[in-house]
Backbone as CSV, one residue per row, in Angstrom:
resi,resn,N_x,N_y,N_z,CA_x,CA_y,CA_z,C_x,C_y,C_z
1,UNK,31.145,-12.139,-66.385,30.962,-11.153,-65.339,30.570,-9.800,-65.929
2,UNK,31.857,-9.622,-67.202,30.508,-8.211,-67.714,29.609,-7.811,-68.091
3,UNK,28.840,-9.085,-68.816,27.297,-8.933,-68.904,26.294,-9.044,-67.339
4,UNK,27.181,-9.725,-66.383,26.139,-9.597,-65.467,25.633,-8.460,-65.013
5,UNK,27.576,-7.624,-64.834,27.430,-6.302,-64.571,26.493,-5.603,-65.379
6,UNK,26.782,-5.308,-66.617,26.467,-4.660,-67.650,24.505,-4.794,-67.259
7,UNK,23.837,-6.158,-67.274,22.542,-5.692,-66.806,21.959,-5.141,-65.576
8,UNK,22.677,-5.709,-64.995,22.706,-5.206,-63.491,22.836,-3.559,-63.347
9,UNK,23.530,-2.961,-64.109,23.579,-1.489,-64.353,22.564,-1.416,-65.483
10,UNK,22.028,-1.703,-66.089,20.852,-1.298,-66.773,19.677,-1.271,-65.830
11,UNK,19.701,-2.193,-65.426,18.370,-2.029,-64.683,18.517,-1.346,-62.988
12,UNK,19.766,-0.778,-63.256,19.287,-0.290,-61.442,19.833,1.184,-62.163
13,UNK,19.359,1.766,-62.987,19.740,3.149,-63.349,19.171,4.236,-62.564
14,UNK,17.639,3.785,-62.419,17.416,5.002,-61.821,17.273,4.944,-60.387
15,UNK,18.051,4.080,-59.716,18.515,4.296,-58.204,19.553,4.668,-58.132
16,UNK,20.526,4.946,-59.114,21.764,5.411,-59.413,23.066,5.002,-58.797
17,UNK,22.996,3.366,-58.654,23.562,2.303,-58.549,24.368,1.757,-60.128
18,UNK,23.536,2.246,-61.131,24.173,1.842,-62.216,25.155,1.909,-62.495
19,UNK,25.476,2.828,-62.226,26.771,3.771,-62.371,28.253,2.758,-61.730
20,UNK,28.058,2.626,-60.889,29.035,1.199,-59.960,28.835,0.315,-60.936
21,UNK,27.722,-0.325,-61.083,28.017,-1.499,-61.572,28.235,-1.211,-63.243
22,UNK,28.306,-0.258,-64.246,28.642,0.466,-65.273,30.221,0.178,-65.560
23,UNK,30.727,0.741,-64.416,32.183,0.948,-64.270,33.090,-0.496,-64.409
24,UNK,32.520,-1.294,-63.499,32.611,-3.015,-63.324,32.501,-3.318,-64.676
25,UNK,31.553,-3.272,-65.318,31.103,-4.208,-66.171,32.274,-3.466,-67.884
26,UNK,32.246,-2.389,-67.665,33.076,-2.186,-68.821,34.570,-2.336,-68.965
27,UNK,34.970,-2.158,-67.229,36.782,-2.704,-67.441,36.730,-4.166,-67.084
28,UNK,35.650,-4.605,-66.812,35.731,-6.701,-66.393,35.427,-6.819,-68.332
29,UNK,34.610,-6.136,-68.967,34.597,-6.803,-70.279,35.823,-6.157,-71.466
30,UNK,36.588,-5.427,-71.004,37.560,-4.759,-71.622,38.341,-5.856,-71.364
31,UNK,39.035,-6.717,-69.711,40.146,-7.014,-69.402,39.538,-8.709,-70.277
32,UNK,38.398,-8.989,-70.647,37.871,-10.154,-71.136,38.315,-10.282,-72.352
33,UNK,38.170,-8.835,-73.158,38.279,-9.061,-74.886,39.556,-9.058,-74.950
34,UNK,40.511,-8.591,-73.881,42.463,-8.452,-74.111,42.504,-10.288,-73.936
35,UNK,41.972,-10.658,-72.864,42.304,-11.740,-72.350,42.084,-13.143,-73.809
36,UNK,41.004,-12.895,-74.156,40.531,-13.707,-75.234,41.112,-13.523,-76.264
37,UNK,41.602,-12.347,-77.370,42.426,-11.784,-78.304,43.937,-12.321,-77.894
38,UNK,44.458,-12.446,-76.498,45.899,-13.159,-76.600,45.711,-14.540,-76.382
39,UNK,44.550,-15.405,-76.071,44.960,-16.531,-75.629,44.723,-17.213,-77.119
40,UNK,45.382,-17.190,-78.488,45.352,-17.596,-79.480,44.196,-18.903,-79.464
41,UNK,42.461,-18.074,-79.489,41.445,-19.109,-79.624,41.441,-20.309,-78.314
42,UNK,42.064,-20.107,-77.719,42.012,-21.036,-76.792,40.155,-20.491,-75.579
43,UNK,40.094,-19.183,-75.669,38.681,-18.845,-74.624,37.965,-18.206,-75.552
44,UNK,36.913,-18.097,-75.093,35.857,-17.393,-76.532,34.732,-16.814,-75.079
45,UNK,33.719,-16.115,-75.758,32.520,-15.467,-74.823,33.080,-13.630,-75.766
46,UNK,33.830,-13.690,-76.591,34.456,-11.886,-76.739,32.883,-11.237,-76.435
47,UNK,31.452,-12.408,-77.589,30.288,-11.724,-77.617,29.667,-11.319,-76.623
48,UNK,29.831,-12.029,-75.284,29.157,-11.712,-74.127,30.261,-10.770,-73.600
49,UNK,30.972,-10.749,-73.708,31.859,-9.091,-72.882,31.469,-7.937,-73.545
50,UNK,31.605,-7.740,-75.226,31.283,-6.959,-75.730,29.526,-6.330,-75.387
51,UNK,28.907,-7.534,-75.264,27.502,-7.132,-74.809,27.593,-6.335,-73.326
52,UNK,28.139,-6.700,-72.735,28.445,-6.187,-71.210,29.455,-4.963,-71.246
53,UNK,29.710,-4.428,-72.119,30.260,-3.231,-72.279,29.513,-2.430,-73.037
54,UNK,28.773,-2.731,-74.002,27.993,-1.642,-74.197,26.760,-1.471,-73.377
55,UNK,26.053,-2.479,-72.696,25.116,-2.374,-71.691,25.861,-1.056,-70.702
56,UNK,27.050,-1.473,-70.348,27.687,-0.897,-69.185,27.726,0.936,-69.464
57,UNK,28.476,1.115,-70.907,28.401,2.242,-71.638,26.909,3.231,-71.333
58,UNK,26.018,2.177,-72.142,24.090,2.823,-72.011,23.623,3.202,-70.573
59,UNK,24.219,2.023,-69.632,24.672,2.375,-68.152,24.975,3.828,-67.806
60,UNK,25.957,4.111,-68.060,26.440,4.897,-67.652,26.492,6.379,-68.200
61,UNK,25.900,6.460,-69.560,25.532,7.763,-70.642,23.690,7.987,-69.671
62,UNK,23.313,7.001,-69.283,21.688,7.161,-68.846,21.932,7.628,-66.930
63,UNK,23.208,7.228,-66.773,22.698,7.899,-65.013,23.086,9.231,-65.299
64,UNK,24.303,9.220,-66.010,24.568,10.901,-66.601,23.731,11.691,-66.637
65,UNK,23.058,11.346,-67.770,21.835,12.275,-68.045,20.682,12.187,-67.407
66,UNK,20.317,11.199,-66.503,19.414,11.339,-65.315,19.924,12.456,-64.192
67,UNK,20.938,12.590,-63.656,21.519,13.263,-62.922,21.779,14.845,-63.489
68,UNK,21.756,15.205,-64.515,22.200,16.106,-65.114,20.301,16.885,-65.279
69,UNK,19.631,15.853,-65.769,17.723,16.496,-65.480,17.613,16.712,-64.216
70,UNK,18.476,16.109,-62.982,17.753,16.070,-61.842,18.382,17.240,-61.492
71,UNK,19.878,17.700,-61.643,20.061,19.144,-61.451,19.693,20.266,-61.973
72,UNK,18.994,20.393,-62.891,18.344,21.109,-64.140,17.063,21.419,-63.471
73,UNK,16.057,20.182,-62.968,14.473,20.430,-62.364,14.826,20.624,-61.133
74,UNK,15.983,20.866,-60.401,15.769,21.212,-58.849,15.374,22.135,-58.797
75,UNK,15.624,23.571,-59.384,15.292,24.744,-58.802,13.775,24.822,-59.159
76,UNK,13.222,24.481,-60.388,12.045,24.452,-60.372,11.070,23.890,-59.902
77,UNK,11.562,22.619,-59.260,10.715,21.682,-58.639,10.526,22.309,-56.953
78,UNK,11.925,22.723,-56.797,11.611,23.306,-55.375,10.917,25.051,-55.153
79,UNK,10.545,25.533,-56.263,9.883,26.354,-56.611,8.220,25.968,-56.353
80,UNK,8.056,25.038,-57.345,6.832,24.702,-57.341,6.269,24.385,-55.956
81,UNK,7.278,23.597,-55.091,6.726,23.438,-54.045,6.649,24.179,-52.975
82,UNK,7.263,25.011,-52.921,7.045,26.317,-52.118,5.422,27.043,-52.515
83,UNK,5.355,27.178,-53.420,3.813,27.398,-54.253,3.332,26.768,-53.505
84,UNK,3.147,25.514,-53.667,2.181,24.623,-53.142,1.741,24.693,-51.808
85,UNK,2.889,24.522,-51.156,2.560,24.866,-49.730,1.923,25.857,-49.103
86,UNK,2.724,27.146,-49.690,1.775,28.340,-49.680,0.245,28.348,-49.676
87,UNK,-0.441,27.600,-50.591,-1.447,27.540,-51.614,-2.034,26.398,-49.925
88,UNK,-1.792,25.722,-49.800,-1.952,24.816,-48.710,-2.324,25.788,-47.555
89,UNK,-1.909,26.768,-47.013,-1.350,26.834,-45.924,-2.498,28.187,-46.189
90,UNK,-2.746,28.767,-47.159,-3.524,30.069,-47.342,-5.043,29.184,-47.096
91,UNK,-5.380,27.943,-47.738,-6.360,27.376,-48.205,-6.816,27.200,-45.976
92,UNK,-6.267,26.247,-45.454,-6.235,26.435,-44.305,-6.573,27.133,-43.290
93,UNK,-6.162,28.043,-43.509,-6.369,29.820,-42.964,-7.607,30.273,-43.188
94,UNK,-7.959,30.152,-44.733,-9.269,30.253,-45.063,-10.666,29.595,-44.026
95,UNK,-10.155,28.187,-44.209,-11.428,27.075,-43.535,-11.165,27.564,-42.133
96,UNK,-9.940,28.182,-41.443,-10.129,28.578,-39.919,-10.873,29.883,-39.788
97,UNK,-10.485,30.909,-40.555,-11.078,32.119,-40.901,-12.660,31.715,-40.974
98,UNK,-13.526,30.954,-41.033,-14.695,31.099,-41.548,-15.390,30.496,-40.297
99,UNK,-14.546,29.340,-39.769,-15.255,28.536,-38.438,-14.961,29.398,-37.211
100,UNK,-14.118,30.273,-37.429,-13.686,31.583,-36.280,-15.157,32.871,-36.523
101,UNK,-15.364,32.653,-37.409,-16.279,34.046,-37.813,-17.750,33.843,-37.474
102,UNK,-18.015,32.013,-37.669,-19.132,31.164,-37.712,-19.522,31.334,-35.668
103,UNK,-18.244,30.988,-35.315,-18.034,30.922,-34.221,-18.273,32.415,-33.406
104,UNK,-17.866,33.278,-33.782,-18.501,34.872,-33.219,-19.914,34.903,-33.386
105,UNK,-20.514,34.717,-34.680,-21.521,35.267,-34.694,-22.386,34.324,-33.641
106,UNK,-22.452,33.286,-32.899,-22.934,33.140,-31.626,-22.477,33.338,-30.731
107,UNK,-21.578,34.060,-30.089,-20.913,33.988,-29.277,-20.442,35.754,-29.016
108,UNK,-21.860,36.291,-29.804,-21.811,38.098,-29.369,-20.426,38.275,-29.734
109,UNK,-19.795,37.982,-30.786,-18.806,38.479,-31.438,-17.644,38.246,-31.559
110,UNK,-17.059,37.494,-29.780,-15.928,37.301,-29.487,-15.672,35.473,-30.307
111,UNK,-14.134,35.866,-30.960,-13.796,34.595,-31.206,-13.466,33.745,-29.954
112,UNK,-13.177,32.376,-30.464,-12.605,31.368,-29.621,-11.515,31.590,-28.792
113,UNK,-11.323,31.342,-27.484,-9.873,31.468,-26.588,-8.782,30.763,-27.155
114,UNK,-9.201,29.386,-27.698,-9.030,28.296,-28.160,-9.489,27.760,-29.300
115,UNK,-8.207,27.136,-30.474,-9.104,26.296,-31.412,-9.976,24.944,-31.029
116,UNK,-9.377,24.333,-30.405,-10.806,23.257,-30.027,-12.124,23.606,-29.655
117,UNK,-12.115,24.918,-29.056,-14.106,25.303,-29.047,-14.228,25.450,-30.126
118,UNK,-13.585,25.673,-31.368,-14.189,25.176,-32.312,-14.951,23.694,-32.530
119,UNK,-14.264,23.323,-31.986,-14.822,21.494,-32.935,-16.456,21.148,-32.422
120,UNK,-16.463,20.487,-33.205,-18.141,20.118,-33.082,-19.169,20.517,-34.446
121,UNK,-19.871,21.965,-33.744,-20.808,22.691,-34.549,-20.127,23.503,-36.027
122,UNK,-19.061,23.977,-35.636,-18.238,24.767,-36.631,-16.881,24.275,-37.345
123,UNK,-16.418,23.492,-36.823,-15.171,22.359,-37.462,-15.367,21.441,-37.218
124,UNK,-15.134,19.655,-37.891,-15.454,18.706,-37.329,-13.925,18.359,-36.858
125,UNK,-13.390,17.307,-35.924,-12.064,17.481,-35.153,-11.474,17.260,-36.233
126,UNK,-11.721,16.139,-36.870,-10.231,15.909,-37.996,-9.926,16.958,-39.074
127,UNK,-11.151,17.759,-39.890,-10.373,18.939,-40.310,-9.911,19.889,-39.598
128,UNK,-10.617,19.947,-38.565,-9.442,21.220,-37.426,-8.229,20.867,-37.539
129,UNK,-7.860,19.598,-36.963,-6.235,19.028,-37.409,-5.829,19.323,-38.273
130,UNK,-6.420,19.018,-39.585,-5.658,18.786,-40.384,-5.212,20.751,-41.196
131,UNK,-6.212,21.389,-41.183,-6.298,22.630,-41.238,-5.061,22.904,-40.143
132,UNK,-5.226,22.591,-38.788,-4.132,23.196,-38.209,-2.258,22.280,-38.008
133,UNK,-2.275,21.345,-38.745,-0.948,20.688,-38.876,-0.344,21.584,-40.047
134,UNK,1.045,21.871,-39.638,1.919,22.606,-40.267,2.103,22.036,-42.099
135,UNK,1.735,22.683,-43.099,2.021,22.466,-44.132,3.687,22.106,-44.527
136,UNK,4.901,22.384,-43.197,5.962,22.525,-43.517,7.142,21.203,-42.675
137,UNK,5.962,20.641,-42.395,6.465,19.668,-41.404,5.905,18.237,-41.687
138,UNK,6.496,17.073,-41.934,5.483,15.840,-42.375,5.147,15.198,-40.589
139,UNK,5.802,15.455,-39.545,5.206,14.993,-38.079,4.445,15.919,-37.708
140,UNK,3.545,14.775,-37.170,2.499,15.850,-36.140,3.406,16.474,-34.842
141,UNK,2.306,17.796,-34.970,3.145,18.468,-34.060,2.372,19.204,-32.980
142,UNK,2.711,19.009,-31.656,1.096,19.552,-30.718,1.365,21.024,-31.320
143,UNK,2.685,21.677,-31.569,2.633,22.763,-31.857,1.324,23.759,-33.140
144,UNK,0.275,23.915,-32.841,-0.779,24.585,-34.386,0.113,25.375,-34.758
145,UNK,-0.229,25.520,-36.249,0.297,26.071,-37.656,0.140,27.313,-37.811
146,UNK,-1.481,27.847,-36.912,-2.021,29.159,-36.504,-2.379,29.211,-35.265
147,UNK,-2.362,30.977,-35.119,-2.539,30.880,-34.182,-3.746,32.684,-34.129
148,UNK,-4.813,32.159,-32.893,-5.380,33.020,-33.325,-5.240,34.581,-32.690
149,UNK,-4.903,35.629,-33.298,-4.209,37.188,-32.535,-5.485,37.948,-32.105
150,UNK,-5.362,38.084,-30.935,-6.300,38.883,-30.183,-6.303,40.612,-30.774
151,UNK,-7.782,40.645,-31.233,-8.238,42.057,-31.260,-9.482,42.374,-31.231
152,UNK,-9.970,43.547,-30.963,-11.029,43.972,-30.261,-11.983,43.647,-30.956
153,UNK,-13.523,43.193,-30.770,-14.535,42.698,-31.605,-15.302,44.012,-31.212
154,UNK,-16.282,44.315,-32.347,-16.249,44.299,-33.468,-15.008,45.236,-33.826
155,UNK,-14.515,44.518,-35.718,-13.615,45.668,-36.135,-13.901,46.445,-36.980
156,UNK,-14.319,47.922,-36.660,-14.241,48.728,-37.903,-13.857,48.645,-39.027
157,UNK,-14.967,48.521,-39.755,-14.892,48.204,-41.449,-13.536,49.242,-42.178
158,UNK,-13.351,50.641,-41.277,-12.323,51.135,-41.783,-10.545,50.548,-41.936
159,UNK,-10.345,49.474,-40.375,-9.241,48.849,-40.278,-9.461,47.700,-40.092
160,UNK,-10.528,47.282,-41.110,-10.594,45.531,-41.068,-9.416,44.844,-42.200
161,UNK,-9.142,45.939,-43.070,-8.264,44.959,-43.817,-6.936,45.141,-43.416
162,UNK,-6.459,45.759,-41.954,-5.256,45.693,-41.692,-4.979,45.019,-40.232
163,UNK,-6.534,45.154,-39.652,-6.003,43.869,-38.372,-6.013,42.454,-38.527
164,UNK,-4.916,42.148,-38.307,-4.644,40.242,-38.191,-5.804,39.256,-37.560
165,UNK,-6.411,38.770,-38.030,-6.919,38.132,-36.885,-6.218,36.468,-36.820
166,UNK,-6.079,36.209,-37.338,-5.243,34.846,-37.430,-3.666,34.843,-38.517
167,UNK,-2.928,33.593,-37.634,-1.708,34.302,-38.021,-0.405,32.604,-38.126
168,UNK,0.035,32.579,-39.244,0.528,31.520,-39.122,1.887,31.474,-38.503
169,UNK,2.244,30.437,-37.854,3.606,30.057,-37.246,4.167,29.040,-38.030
170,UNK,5.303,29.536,-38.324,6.104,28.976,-39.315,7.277,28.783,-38.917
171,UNK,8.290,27.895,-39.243,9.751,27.536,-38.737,10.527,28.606,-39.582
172,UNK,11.618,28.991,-38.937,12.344,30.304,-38.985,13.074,29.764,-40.439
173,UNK,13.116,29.393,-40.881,13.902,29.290,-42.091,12.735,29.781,-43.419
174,UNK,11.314,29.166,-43.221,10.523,29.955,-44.220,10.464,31.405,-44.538
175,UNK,10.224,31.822,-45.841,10.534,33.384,-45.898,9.103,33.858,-45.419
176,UNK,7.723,33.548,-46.290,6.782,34.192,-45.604,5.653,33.238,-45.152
177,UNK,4.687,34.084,-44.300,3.593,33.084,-43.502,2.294,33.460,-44.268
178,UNK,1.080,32.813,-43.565,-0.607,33.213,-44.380,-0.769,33.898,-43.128
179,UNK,-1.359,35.597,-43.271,-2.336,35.870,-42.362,-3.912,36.100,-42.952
180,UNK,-4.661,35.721,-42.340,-6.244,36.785,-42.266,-6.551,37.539,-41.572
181,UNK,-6.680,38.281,-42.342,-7.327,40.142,-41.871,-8.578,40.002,-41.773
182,UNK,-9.296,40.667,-41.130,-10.525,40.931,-40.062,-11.645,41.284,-41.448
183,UNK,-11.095,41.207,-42.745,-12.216,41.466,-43.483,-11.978,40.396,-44.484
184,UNK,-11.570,38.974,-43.920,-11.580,38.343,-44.675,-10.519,37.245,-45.896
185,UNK,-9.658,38.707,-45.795,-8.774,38.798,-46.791,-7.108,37.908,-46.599
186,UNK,-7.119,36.876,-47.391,-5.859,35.717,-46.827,-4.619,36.657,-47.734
187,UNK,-3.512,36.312,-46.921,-2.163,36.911,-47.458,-1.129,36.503,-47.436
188,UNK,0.534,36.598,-47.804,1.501,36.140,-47.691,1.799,37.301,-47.198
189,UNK,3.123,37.637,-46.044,3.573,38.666,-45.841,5.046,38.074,-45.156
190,UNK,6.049,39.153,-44.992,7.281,38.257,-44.658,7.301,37.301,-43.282
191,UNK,7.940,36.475,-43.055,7.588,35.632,-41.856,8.458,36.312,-40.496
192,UNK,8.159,36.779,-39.816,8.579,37.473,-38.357,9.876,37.076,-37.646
193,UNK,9.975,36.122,-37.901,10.669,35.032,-36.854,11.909,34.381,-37.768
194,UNK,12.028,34.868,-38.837,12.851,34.704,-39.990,14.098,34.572,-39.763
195,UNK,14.950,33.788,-40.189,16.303,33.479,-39.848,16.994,33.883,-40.797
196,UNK,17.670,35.198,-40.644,18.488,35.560,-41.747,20.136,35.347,-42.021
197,UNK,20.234,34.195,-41.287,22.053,33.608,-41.008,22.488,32.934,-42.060
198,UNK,22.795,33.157,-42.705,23.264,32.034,-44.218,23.936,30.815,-43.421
């Protein structure tokens, strides 16, 4: 039984199951080598317990230290992905920013009421979607990711880099959103709607 254990925790280490069957396999091959050492030669296998205890041991030194990397790369991993998303979510903004701008210049200036008058000539539907599905959410959501903020066309080149023209909606727990400014220019800035309740 402690070698069964003993592989059985080798090979399920990194579902971190090993660990159970680790534990098994080193007091079933401990209570094996007492058991065999008193029955004066009468049972034998000591080699297969002993094998099933150090399997169990390697077991259990390897979920350790799997678990011990996995607390070590959390903060950075969930770093990185905050990046990412960001980086996602600016990139987005961008491709709406340009089919919004594409979209004025026929339309004597004024953007869309709506993102779907985009689709067609200036977005095709599935990147509109996908441009407008929330970088922060893996379900679709009728809710868009942006949304576009009404201001006066044309904008003076003097306060183009401070009016919004598009503006992301983000779930209140994110710290900041992507806007584009009227000259172009994609940004992070704090998110509005921010939930500051620990």
């Amino acid at each position: 039984m402690s070698l069964l254990c003993g592989l059985m925790a080798f090979f399920t280490i990194l579902i971190f199951v090993g660990a159970f069957f680790a534990i098994i396999a080193i007091v079933s091959g401990h209570v094996a080598i007492n058991r065999i050492r008193h029955s004066s030669g009468r049972l034998g296998g000591d080699g297969l317990a002993m094998s099933g205890i150090v399997l169990g041991y390697v077991a259990l030194v390897g979920t350790s230290i799997l678990m011990l990397l996995l607390v070590i790369s959390y903060q950075p991993a969930g770093r990185y992905l905050v990046q990412y998303r960001q980086q996602q979510s600016m990139r987005h903004a961008t491709h709406l920013y340009l089919a919004a701008e594409s979209y004025a210049r026929d339309h004597r200036g004024a953007y869309p009421k709506q993102w779907e008058h985009l689709t067609g000539r200036y977005i095709n539907s599935l990147e509109l979607e996908d441009n407008l599905h929330s970088v922060y959410s893996f379900s679709k959501s009728k809710q868009p990711a942006f949304k576009l903020v009404p201001h006066q066309r044309p904008v003076l080149p003097a306060v183009s880099a401070q009016v919004v023209v598009i503006q992301e909606v983000a779930p209140p727990h994110i710290d900041s959103i992507t806007v584009v400014y009227a000259n172009g220019n994609t940004e992070l800035i704090a998110n509005p709607n921010r939930n500051f309740n620990p």
